[in-house]
N, C-alpha and C positions, 0 to 999 in steps of 0.2 A: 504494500500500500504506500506509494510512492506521494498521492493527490494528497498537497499540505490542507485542501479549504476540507477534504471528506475527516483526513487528521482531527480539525480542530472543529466540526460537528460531531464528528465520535465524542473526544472529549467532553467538550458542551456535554451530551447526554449523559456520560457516564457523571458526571457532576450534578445535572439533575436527580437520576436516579439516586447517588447516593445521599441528595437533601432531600427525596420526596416524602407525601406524607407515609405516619405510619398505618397499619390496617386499624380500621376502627370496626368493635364487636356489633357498633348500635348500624340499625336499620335506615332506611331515608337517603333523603340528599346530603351532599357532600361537598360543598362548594372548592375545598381543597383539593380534592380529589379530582375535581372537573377540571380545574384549572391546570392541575401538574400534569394530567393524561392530555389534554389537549396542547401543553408544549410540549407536551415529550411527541405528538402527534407530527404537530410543526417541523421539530428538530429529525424526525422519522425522514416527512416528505422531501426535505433538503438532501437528508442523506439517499434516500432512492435516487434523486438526483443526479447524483455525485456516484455511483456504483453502476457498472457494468450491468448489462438487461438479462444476462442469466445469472445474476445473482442479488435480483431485488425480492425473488416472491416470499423471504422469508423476514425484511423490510416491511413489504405491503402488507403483509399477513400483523406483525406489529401494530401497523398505524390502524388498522380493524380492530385490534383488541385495545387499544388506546380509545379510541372514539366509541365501543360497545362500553367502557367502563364509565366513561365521560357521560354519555348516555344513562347509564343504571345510577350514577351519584346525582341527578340533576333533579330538578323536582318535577314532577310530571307537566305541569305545565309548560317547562323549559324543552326545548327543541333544539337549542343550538347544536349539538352536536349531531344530532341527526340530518342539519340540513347543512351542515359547514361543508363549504366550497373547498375541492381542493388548492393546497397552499403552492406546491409547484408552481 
């Protein structure tokens, strides 16, 4: 992995992930949660970006489980992650 900008979006994530929140036991929305899944969703689509096309589908498969969790913490009313536009 030679791409310094794919470099410093790994990084970025791995930095996120290791301040994201922690699991919460209680039920409901999760504002925190919505927010650090949908950067980490963000920093996902950059980096699909930035990778070789045989080797994104387990990227894109990521930013699907980022946006299903963004989804299940939000409150029902809330959609934004169901309709968020790809960031690429």
């Amino acid at each position: 992995m030679t791409d310094a900008e794919l470099k410093k979006l790994l990084d970025q994530l791995g930095e996120l992930d290791a301040h994201g929140p922690k699991g919460s036991e209680a039920a409901g929305p999760n504002p925190e949660m919505v927010r650090y899944t949908c950067k980490r969703a963000d920093l996902l689509e950059k980096i699909v970006g930035r990778v070789k096309a045989d080797e994104r589908e387990p990227w894109i498969r990521q930013i699907a489980d980022c946006l299903g969790a963004a989804a299940q913490s939000s409150p029902a009313s809330d959609k934004t992650a169901y309709q968020r536009p790809p960031q690429t």
